[in-house]
N, C-alpha and C positions, 0 to 999 in steps of 0.2 A: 365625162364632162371635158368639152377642149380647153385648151390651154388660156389663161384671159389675153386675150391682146393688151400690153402697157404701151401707151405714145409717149414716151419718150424726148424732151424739149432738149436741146444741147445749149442752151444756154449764151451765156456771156462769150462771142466770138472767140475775144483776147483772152480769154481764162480757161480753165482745166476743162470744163465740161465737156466741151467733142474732145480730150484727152481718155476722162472715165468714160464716155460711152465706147469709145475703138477699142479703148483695154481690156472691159468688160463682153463686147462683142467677140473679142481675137478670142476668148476662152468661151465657148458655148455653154459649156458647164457650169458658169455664172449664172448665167440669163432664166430664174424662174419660171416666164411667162414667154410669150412671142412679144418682141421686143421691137416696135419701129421706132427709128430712130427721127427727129423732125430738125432741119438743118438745112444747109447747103451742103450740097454732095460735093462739090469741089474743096471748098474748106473739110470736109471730113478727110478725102482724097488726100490734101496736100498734108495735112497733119497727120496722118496716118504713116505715109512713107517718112516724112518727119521724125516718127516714135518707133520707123522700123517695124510697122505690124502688116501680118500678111491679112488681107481681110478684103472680101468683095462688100462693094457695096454696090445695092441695088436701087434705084430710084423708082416710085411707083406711083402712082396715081390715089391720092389719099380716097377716092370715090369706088375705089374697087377695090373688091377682096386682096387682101395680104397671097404674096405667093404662099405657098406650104415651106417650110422651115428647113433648112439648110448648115449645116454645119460650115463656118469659115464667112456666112454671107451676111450681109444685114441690112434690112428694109431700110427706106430713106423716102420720108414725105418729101419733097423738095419745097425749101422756102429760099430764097436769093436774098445773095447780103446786098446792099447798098454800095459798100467799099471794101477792097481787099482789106481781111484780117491777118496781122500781124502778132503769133504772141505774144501776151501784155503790154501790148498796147492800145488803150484804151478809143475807141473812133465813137464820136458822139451818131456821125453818120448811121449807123448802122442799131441806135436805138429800135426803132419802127422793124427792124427785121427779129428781133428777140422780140417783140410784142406780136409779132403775127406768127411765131412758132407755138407762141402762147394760146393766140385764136383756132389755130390747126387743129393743137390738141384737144381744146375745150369742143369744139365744132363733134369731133369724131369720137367722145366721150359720150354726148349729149345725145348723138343719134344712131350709140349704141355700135360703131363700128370700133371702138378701144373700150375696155372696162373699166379704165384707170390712167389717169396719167401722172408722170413720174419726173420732176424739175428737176435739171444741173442746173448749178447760179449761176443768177445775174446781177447787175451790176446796176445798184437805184440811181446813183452819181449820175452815168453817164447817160441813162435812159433818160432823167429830166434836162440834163446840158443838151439833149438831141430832141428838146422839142414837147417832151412831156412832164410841164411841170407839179401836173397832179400827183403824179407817179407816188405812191409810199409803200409797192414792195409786190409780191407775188398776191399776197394773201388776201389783198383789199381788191388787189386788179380781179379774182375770180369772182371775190365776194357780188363785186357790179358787174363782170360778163354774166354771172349767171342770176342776176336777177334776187337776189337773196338779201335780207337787209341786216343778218346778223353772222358772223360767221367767228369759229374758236380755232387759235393757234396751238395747237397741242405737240408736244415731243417726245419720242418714246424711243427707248432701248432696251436691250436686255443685261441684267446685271451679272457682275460673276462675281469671282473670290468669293465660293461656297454658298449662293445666294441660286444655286440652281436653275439657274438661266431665266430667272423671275422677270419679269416687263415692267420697269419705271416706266409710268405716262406722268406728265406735264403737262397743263394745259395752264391757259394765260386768261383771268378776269379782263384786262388789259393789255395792250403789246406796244408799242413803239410811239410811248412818251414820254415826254421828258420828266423825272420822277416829281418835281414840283407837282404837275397836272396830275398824278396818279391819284392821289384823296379823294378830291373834287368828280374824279371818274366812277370812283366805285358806292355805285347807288344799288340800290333794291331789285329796279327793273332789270341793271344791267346786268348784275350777277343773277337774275333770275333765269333772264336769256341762256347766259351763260353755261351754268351750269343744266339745265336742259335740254341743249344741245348736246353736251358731253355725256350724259345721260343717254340720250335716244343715240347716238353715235357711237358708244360703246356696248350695245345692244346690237343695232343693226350691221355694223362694221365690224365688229370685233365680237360677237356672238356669246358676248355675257350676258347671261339670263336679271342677273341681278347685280349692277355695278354699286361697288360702293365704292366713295368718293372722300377722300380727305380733304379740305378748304384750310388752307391756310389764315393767319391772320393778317390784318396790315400791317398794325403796327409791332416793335419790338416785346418778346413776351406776350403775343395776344393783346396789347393793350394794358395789360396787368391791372385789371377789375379797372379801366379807365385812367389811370393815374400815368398809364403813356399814350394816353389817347383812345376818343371814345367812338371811334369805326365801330370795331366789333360788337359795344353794346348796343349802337345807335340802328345799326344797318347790316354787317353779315351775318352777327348770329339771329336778329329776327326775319328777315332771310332765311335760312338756312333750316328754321322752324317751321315757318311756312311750307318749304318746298318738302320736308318730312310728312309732313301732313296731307300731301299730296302724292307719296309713295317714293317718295328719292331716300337713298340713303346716305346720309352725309355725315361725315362725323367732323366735327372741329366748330368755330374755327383754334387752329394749334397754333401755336408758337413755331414759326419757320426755321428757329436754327435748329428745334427737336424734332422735328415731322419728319426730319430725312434722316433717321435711324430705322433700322431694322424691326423693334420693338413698334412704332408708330405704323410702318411702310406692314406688316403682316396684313395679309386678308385684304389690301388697299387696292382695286384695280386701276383707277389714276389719282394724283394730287391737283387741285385746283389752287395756283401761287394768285397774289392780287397785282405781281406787274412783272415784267418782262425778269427783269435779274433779281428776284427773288428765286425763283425756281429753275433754271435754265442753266445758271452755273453749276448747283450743283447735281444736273443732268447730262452735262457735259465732262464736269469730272469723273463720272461714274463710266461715260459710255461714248466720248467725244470720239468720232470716229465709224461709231458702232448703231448711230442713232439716227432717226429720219425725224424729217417732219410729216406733219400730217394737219390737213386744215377740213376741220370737221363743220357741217352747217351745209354742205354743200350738198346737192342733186347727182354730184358728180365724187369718185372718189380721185384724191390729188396727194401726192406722197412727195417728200423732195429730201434735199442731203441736208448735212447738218453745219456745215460749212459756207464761205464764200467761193470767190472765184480765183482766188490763188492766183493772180498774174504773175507773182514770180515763179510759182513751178509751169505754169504753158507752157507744152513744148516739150518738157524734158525729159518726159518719162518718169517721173519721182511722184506725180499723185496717186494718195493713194486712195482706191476703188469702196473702201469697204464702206462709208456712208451711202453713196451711190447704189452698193451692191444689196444693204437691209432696207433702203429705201422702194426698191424695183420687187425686194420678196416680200415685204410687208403690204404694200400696194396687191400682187396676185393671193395673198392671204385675206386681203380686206374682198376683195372679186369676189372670191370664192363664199365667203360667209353671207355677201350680197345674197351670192345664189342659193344657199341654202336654203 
């Protein structure tokens, strides 16, 4: 079986991204998969001598086969910035060119010429100052290229200190609002969606025959039989009974601050938190570095780092790969199970 093609977005000009993709590139023994990179080749070019890395790049024609694989070389969709990039510094100009590195990848996922594509960040600020003020992030922008009307933010690593290189998933009822709005968001339908999605996605992607799933509660304590709040009797544990009854394994909903011990986490193949920073910090403290995203719902597989754009290390040589680099094997691991 060949190797999957990842496309590869470099991201936010002024930030690390074409940083991790040259780093990653200059060591082939990194690279998973066949790796193209989608970018400006001159920006990669001048950054690259920049970081001191020896490394060809190739520019190609996204409509035709990838060369065959080369040690020291790396494929390069060509997309044009709008304005010369500056490490960390921000150019609103050059929004619309990280949004059509986006369309690249999505294009050549979708018609099967990449198996996966794999995001360095970007930067929402400047993308809405340059013009787009819809903008709310990577995840929403696929969810409407590709046509899909529900789609789940999930984060995954693998654990250590004696935990046998075990896979925390995370995945989010909710993502990026303001925690006032989060109650009012989590209804029946949506965590029906929800977890469904996570469900068939950790089957078809991640080739678990039988996922079971920990749900979190909202409130502190679960609730504590309603007396801090009546979510969980009102709405995710009848929920949660439902969707048992129709073959999901769920267990909870748990009290958040106990769900992330070892004791709750056994036999657990991902946790379902009900908002953004319930779940995610302490997946970061576990694996900050070590962790990818992954946005599941989609027709397309899409994996990305677990970080920002770091404008203060562009340039310097000092970012470090390792998000970028489980993000790129996790993505030719989700390919592969596709194919299975």
């Amino acid at each position: 079986m060949p190797a999957p093609v990842l496309a590869l977005t470099t991201g936010e000009p002024a930030g690390v991204g074409p940083d991790l993709t040259l780093q990653l590139a200059a060591t082939a023994s990194a690279l998973p998969g066949r790796v193209v990179a989608i970018g400006d080749p001159q920006l990669l070019a001048d950054r690259a001598r920049q970081l001191g890395l020896e490394l060809v790049l190739e520019p190609c024609d996204p409509g035709t086969a990838l060369p065959a694989p080369r040690p020291g070389v790396l494929p390069v969709w060509p997309v044009a910035l709008a304005a010369p990039a500056e490490p960390g510094v921000l150019d609103p100009a050059n929004a619309g060119y990280v949004l059509e590195t986006l369309d690249v990848a999505i294009a050549a996922c979708r018609d099967g010429r990449a198996q996966a594509m794999v995001t360095a960040p970007l930067h929402k600020g400047v993308i809405i100052d340059g013009g787009h003020p819809g903008f709310t992030g990577h995840t929403e922008y696929l969810r409407d290229a590709c046509g899909v009307d529900e789609v789940v933010m999930m984060l995954a690593t693998r654990l250590a200190h004696g935990d046998g290189g075990r896979a925390l998933r995370v995945a989010l009822a909710t993502t990026h609002l303001p925690l006032r709005e989060v109650a009012d968001a989590i209804d029946t339908e949506g965590l029906s969606r929800v977890l469904t999605i996570l469900d068939a996605d950790l089957k078809r992607q991640f080739g678990i025959a039988r996922p079971r799933i920990a749900v979190c509660g909202l409130n502190p304590h679960a609730g504590e039989g309603g007396h801090l709040g009546r979510e969980e009797i009102e709405v995710i544990a009848p929920t949660l009974a439902r969707l048992r009854e129709g073959g999901l394994d769920l267990v909870g909903p748990l009290p958040a601050d106990t769900l992330f011990t070892p004791r709750h986490l056994h036999g657990i193949d991902a946790v379902l938190a009900m908002y953004h920073d319930q779940g995610l910090p302490v997946l970061k403290y576990a694996g900050f570095g070590r962790a990818a995203n992954i946005t599941l719902g989609l027709p397309i597989i899409r994996t990305s780092v677990d970080h920002g754009t770091a404008l203060d290390l562009a340039g310097s040589g000092r970012a470090d790969t390792g998000s970028l680099q489980v993000a790129l094997s996790m993505a030719a691991d989700m390919a592969r199970a596709r194919r299975a």
